[in-house]
Structures are given as structure tokens and as C-alpha cells.
C-alpha positions in Angstrom: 16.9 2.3 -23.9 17.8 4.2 -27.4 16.0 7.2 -25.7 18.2 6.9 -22.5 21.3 6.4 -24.7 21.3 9.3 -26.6 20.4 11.8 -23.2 23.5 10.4 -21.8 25.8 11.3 -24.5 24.2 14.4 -24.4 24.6 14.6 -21.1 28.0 13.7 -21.1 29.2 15.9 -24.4 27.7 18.7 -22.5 29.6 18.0 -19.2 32.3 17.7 -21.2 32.5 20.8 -23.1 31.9 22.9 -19.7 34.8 21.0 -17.9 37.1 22.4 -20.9 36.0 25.9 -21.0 36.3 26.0 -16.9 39.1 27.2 -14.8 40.8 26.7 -11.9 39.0 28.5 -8.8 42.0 30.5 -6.9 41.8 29.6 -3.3 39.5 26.9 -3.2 40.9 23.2 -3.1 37.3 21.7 -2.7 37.3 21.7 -6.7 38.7 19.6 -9.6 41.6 20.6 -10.5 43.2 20.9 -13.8 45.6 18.4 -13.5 42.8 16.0 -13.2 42.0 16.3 -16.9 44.1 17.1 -20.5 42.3 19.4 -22.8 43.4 16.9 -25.5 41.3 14.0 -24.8 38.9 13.1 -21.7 37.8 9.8 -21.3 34.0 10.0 -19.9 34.4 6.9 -17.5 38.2 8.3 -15.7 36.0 11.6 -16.2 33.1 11.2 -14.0 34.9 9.1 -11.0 36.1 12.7 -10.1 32.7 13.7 -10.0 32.7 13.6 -5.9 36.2 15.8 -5.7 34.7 18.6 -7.1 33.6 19.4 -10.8 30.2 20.5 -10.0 31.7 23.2 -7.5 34.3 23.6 -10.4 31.3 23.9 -13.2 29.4 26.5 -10.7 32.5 29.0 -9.8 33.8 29.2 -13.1 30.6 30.4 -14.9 28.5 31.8 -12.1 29.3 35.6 -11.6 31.4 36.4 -9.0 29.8 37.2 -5.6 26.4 35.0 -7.2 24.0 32.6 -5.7 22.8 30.9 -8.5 23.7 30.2 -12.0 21.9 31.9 -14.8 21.8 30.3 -18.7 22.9 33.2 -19.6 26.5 32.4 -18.1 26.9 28.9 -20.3 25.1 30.8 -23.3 28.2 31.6 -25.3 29.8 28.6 -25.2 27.5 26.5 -27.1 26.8 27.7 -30.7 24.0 25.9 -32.0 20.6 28.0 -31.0 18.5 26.5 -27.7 21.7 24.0 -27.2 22.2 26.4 -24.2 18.8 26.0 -22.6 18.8 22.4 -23.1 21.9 22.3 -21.6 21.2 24.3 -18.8 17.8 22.2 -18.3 20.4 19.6 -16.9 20.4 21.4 -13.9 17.5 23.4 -13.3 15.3 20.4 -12.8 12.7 22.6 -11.2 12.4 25.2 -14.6 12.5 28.4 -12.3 15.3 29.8 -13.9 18.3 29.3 -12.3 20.5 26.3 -10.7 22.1 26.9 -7.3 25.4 24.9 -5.7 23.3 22.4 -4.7 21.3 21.9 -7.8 24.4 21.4 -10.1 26.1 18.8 -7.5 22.9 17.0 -7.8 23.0 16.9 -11.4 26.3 16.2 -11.9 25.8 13.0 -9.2 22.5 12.0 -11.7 24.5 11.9 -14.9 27.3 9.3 -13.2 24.5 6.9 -11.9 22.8 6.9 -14.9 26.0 6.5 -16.8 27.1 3.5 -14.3 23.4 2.3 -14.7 23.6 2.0 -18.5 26.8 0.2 -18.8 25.5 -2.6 -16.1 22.1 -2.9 -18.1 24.1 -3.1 -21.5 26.2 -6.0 -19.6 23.6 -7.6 -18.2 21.1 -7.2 -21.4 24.5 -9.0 -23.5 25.0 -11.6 -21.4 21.1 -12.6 -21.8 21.6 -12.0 -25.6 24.7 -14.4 -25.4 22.6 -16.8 -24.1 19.5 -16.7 -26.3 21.9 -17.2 -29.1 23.0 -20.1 -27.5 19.8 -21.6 -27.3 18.9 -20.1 -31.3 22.0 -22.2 -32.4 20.7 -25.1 -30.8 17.5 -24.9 -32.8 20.1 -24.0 -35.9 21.4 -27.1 -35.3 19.0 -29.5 -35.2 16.9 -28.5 -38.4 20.6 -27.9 -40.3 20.2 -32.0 -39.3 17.2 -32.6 -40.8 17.7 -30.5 -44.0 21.1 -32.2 -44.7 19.0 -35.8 -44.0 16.6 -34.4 -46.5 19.7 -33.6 -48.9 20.8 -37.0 -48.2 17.7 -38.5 -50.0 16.7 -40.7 -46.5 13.0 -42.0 -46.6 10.9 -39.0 -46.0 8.2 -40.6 -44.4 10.8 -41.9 -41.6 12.7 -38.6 -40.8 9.4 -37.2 -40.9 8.4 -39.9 -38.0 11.6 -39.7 -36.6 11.9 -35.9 -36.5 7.5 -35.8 -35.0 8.7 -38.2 -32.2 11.6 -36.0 -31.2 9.9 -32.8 -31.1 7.2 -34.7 -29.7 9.5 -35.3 -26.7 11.2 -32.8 -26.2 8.1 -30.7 -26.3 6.7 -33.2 -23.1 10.5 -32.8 -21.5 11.6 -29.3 -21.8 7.8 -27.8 -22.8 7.7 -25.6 -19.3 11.0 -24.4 -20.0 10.6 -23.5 -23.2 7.6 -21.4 -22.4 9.7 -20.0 -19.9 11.9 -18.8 -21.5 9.5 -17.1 -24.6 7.8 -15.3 -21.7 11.3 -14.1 -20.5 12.4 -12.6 -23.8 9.2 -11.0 -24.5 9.4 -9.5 -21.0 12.6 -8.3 -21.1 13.1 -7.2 -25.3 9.7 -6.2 -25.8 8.3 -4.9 -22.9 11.5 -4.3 -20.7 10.0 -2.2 -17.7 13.0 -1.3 -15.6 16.8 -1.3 -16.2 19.4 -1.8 -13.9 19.6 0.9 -11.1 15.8 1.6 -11.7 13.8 2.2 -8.2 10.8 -0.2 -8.7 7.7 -0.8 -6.6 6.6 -4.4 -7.1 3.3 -5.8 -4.8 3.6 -2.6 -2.6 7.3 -3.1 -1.9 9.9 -1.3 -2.9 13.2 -2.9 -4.9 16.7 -1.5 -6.8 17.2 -3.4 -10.0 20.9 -4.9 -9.4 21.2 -7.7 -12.1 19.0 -8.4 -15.0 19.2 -11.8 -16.2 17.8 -13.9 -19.1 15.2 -15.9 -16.9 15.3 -13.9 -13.8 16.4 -10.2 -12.3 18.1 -9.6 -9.1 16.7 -6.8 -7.1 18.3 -5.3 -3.8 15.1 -4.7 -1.0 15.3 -1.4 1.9 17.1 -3.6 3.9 20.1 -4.7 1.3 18.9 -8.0 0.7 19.2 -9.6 -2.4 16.0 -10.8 -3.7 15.9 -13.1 -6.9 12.7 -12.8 -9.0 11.7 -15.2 -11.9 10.8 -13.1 -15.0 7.6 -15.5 -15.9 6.1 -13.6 -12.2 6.9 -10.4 -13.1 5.2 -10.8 -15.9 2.5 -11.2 -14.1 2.9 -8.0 -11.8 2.5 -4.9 -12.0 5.4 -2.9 -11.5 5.7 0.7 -10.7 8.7 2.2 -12.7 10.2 5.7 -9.8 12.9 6.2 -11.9 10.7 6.7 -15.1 8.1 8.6 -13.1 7.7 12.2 -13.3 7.4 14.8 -10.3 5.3 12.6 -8.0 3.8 13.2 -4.8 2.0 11.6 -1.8 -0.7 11.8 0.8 -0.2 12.8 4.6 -2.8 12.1 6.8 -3.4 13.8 10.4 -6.0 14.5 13.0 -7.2 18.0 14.5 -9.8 19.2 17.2 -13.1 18.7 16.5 -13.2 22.9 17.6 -10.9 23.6 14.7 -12.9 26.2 12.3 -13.0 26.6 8.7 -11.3 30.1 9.0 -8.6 28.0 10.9 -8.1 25.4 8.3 -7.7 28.7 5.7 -5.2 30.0 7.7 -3.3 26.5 7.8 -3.5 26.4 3.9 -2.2 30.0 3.3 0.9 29.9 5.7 1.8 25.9 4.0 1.6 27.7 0.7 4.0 30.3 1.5 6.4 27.7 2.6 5.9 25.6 -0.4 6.4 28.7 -2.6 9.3 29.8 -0.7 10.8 26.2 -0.6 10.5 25.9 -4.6 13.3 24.1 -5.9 12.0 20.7 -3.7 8.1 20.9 -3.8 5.8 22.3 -6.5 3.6 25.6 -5.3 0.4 23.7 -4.3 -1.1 22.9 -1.4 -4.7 22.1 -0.2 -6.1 20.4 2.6 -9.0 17.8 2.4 -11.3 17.0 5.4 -11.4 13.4 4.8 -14.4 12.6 7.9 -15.2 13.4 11.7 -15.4 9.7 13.3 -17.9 10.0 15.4 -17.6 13.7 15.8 -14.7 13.4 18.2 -11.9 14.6 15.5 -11.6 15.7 12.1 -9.0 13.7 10.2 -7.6 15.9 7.3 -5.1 15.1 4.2 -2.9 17.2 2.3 -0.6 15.9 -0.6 3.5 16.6 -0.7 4.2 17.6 -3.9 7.6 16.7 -5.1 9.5 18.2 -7.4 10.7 15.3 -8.6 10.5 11.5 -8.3 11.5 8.6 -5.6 14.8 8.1 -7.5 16.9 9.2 -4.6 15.3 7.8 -1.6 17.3 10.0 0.8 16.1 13.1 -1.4 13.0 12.2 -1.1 12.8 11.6 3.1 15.0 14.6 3.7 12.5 16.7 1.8 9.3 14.7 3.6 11.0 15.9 6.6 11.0 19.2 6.1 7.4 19.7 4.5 6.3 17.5 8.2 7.8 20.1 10.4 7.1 23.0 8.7 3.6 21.7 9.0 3.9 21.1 12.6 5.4 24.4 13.3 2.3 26.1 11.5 -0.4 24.1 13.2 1.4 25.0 16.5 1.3 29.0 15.5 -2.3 28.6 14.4 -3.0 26.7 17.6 -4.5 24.0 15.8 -4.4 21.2 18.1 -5.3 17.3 18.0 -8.1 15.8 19.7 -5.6 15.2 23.1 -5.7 19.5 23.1 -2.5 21.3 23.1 0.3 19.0 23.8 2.4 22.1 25.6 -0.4 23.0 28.1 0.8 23.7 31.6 0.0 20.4 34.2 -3.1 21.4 35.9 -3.7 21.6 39.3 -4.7 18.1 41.1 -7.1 19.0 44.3 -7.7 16.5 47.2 -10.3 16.5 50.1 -9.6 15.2 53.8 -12.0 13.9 55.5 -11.9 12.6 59.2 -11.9 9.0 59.4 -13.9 8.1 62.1 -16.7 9.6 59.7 -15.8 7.7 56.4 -16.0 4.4 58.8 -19.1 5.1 60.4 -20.7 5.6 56.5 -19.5 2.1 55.6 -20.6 0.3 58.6 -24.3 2.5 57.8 -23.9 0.9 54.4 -23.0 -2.4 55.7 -26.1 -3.1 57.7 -28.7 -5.0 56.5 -31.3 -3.8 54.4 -35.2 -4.5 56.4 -37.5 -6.7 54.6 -40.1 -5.6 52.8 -43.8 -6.9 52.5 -44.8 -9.5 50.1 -47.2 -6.8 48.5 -45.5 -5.5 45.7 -44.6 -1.2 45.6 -47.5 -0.7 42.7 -50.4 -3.7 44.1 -51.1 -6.9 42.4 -52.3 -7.1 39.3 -54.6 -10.2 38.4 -55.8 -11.8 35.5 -57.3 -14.6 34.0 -54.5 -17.1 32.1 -57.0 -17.6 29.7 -57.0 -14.3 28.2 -53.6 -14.2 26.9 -54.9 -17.0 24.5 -58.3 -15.4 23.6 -58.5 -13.5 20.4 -61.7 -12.7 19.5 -60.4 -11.9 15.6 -59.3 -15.6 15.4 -62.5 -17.3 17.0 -63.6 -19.7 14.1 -64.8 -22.3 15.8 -67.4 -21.0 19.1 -64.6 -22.4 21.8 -64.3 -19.0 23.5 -66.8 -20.2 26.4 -65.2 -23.4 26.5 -61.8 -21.5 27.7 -63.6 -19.9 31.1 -65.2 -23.1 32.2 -63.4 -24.5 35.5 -64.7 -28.2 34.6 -65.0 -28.4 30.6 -67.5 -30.8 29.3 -67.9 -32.5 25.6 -71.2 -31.7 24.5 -72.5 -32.1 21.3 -75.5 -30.4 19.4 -79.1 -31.9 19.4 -82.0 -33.0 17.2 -83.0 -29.3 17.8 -79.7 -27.6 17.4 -79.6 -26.9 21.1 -76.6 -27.8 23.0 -77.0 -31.6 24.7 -74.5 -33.2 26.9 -73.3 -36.2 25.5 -73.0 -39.3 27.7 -70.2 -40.3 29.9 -68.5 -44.0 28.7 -69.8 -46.6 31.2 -67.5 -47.3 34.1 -66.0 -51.2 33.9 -66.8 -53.3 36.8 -63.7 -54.3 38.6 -64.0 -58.0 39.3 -63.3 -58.8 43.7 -60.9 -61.3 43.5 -62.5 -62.3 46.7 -65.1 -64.6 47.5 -68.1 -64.3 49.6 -66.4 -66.7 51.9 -63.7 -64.7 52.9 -61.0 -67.3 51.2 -59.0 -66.4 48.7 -57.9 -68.4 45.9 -54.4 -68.3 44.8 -54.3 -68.0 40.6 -50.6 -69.6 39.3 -50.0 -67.8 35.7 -47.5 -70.0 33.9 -44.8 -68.9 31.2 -46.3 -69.0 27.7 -43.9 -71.2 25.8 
């Protein structure tokens, strides 16, 4: 915060002594005037709430030659006297370091320097009002051992304040433990590590958020949509944030699909003509481009990548997508000259022709009804013959035959036989057949048999 400080009074100084040594532009009423300001005094916060009527067009006609496009350091050179002031100076507006600062380039610096200057004095508010109350809470703690060192003073029993004085703490360490930890978290996060200050663009679990409100245990933070969304600093602790406004000239990835036809020589041809552009187009992209075939899915397409390089970071969001804009249609306008197509083939091709064939109908009915009929039966014979085989030798391995039962498997009536005294084969008798009892007599009468219940 120091660090930021001190560039904004440089900042500011600077700005300052340009608005004085400027003059009023004859004929054009789209800059600030001179009434606006004394040469006397100039307070910076009246000062830069006049930024939007038109110092930077004021800054940029006074010191730019007449008739010029861009502003040289060579024009602000001789009104700063300490050496390399001037280029440091002028750095304020050449945020691209290519030499000079167009219209454009100065408006946008001049808008930078009143954010940041807004965004300081909200974080030095909010940052007092959390210091107001942690020194509320530190005279609390004041308080209460001033108590127990008058007590002391007092010449009470030691051994009861010292019971008295364990209990409490004791208590209020099983009460108010969580929020105490709560808020040591808080004050490490924001006074020791302090990642973002109010007006910061932050990226927090792939979401982007504007610091609004920085509070003691919690910040505010405004989403894309303008919702306010309130944040406990113990879980953001926790996260990791991604600072835009701290980052340097960033860039990102664009993706796209082209023919599977498309040659190397064609992607060469892409790369050359996007490096013009970005060369041409300096003061928003950095001169670099390359193109990265990332994979051919199933070699229907060939998906490429390229990276936009900014030349400078997400700050500004509408910077940033006016400038994404631009680098997507120049691309499109180059793969459309290099007829480089996607996998759908040129998008502008002419309709082709769609043919159709009559046929009589009478002859189309006739080939349905033909198809309709019944198909004749065939034979039970089969197109390619039968083909027999025994069951039995699906089951027969001859590799696995351990035991001699091959033989057994081909008999139709299979028989238990046993080996003899000789170590021939022998059949082995049958089990003797019961007689059945005739439950007739020889008479002819039959006798009736009553079976009683077993109790």
C-alpha cells in the first residue's frame, strides 16, 4: 500500500505540473478550460472530477506539436528539471514503451490515475474503520488486565485472583474462543498479507469479483452481474485469489477448429498475416503470435490454439473485451483469405444443386407388391449339408485322460466292471432283484390289511 501511495502522488504531482504549464486550445471546447483551475493552488480531489471534461485532450494539444499524432517525451522534457523525471513521467502514458502516447493513450491514463486515486481513499477508509475496531477490541483486553494489575496493587489474595482470573479466561476462551480465532485470522489476512484493495479486479474460485468494501471480518465484493456478494475473511484465507489489477500484461488462450485438409504451409501463412496485425495493432497486443495444434479427434478436424497477448491486464474489463474483439475478427477475416475452413467446409459456399428422379408409379407399386409376396420354403437340408458328430467328443481330451474312461464314453449301454484275479477286465455282478410279495392268495380272495395310526 506504501508502494501504491507514493506512485499516486507521483502521479498526481506530475498531472499537476502539466495542467499548469498547459494552455487553452483555441477553438476547441471539448477541453478543460482555464477557469476550471487557479495557478495558485489546485486541490487534487476538485482536480481530477474534471478529468472527463477534458484535461487529457487539454494535456495532449498543449504539448503535442501542431498538426501531430502522437506525443513525443521530448515535448514534456523541458518542463521537469530533475534528469529521467521526464521519461518517468511520460511512462504514465506510454503504457506500451514504444515511444510515443497517442489521444487515446493519455485519456486512458489520465482515467487510471482518478480510479486509483478514488480506490486509495475508499481502501484507507475502509482499512480505518477496521483499525477503529481492532482498537476497540485491544482496549478491551487493556481493560481487563489494567483490572487485575490494580487487584494485584491492591494486595488481594494471589492465589484467588489467580483462580478467579483462570476461570474467566477459562470461559471466555469456551464462549467467544471461535471468534476470537476469527478475528486473528482476519487481521493477519488483511495487515499482513492484504491481497487486494478496494477497486482491485479479483478472480476468486474461477469467478470474477470488484473489491467494493473491506471490512474487519469480512470484504464486500461486487460479481459481473452487480451483485453484492459478502465474503468472510477466515475463507478467503483459505482461497486462492488471483490479484488482475496487480497482474502484469497478461494474456489468454483461444481455441478453434479447422479442416482436417488444412496444410502446414497454410497454418504458416495464418501465423505470418496474425503477426502483421499484431505488430501493426501495437499499442493493445504485444508482437507475438504462434499457433499450436493441440490434436486431430479422430482425424475428422484439427483443433488449434493461439494465445491473445495483452498489453496489459484485466483491470478494465471493457478494454480488455473490446481488444478480444478485434484480435477474433481479425483472425476470422484471415482464415477466410487463407481459405482455411472448419470441418463444416466453407461456410459462404454456393447451395448446391438438389437432383430428383421420376419414376412412373404403376412401376414403383408393382416392385412392392414383388417384394410383398411370400418368400417359398426351403428344404429342411441345410445350404452347406449336415454335419454330424458324436456328443461325446466335445468332452474327450485325450491330454486329460488320467483315469482309462475314454472307452467307457462310446459305449451305448455302460457297464461297471471291475478288474480280475488276473488283471483282466471281469464284469462285476448285478445286485439281486427283490421278490415282490402277491398280495394275493392262491385262492383267488383277497384279504383286506387295516394299518392303524401309531399313537
Amino acid at each position: 500500500m506504501t508502494e501504491r501511495i507514493a506512485d499516486q502522488k507521483f502521479a498526481v504531482r506530475s498531472l499537476v505540473t502539466l495542467y499548469r504549464n498547459s494552455t487553452d486550445i483555441p477553438g476547441r471546447m471539448d477541453t478543460l478550460r482555464e477557469g476550471h483551475a487557479k495557478r495558485g493552488s489546485v486541490n487534487p480531489k476538485r482536480f481530477f472530477k474534471k478529468v472527463r471534461e477534458g484535461l487529457a485532450r487539454r494535456l495532449f494539444y498543449s504539448f503535442a506539436k501542431p498538426g501531430a499524432e502522437y506525443l513525443l517525451v521530448d515535448d514534456i522534457a523541458r518542463y521537469f528539471e530533475v534528469p529521467g523525471e521526464a521519461d518517468h513521467v511520460f511512462s504514465l502514458f506510454d503504457k506500451d514503451m514504444n515511444g510515443d502516447a497517442s489521444r487515446d493513450e493519455v485519456e486512458m491514463a489520465c482515467l487510471e490515475i482518478h480510479r486509483e486515486q478514488l480506490s486509495i481513499e475508499n481502501s484507507m477508509q475502509d482499512l480505518d474503520s477496521a483499525v477503529g475496531r481492532l482498537d476497540n477490541i485491544l482496549i478491551s483486553v487493556y481493560v481487563i488486565v489494567a483490572i487485575l494489575i490494580i487487584a494485584v496493587a491492591l494486595e488481594a489474595q494471589l492465589a484467588t485472583l489467580i483462580t478467579g482470573a483462570g476461570t474467566l479466561i477459562l470461559g471466555l476462551s469456551w464462549l467467544i474462543g471461535g471468534s476470537l480465532q476469527e478475528v486473528l485470522t482476519s487481521i493477519i489476512f488483511l495487515f499482513v498479507k492484504h491481497p487486494f484493495d478496494v477497486g482491485d479486479r479479483v478472480s476468486i474460485a474461477k469467478e470474477n469479483y470488484t473489491v467494493k468494501e473491506i471490512r474487519l471480518l469480512s470484504t464486500v465484493f461486487l460479481d459481473s452481474n452487480s451483485t453484492l456478494v459478502q465474503a468472510p475473511n477466515t475463507i478467503l484465507n483459505t482461497q486462492f485469489i488471483q490479484n488482475i489489477r496487480r497482474s502484469p500484461q497478461m494474456s489468454e488462450t483461444f481455441t478453434f477448429d479447422v479442416s482436417y485438409a488444412t496444410t502446414f504451409e497454410d497454418l504458416e501463412k495464418l501465423r505470418d498475416k496474425m503477426l502483421a496485425f499484431v505488430q501493426a495493432e501495437r499499442r493493445d497486443y504485444q508482437p507475438a503470435f504462434d499457433v499450436v495444434v493441440k490434436d486431430f479427434p479422430a482425424q475428422e478436424k484439427i483443433a488449434l490454439a493461439a494465445d491473445i497477448k495483452y498489453k496489459s491486464n484485466w483491470q478494465q474489463g471493457a478494454l480488455k473485451s473490446n481488444r478480444r474483439n478485434k484480435w477474433i475478427c481479425a483472425l476470422k477475416t484471415t482464415l477466410a483469405e487463407l481459405k482455411i475452413y472448419g470441418p463444416g467446409g466453407n461456410p459462404n459456399a454456393p447451395p448446391t444443386t438438389t437432383r430428383y428422379t421420376e419414376v412412373p408409379y404403376e412401376e414403383i407399386k408393382a416392385k412392392e407388391r414383388q417384394n410383398a409376396a411370400p418368400s417359398p420354403q426351403l428344404s429342411g437340408l441345410p445350404p452347406a449339408g449336415w454335419h454330424l458328430a458324436d456328443n461325446n467328443a466335445v468332452i474327450v481330451d485325450e491330454s486329460i485322460n488320467v483315469f482309462g474312461e475314454t472307452s467307457e464314453l462310446y459305449m451305448t449301454s455302460p457297464r461297471n466292471v471291475s478288474a480280475g484275479t488276473d488283471g483282466s477286465l471281469r464284469q462285476r455282478p448285478s445286485a439281486p432283484s427283490m421278490p415282490i410279495p402277491s398280495v394275493a392268495s392262491s385262492s383267488g380272495r383277497t384279504d383286506d390289511v387295516e394299518m392303524a395310526a401309531r399313537h
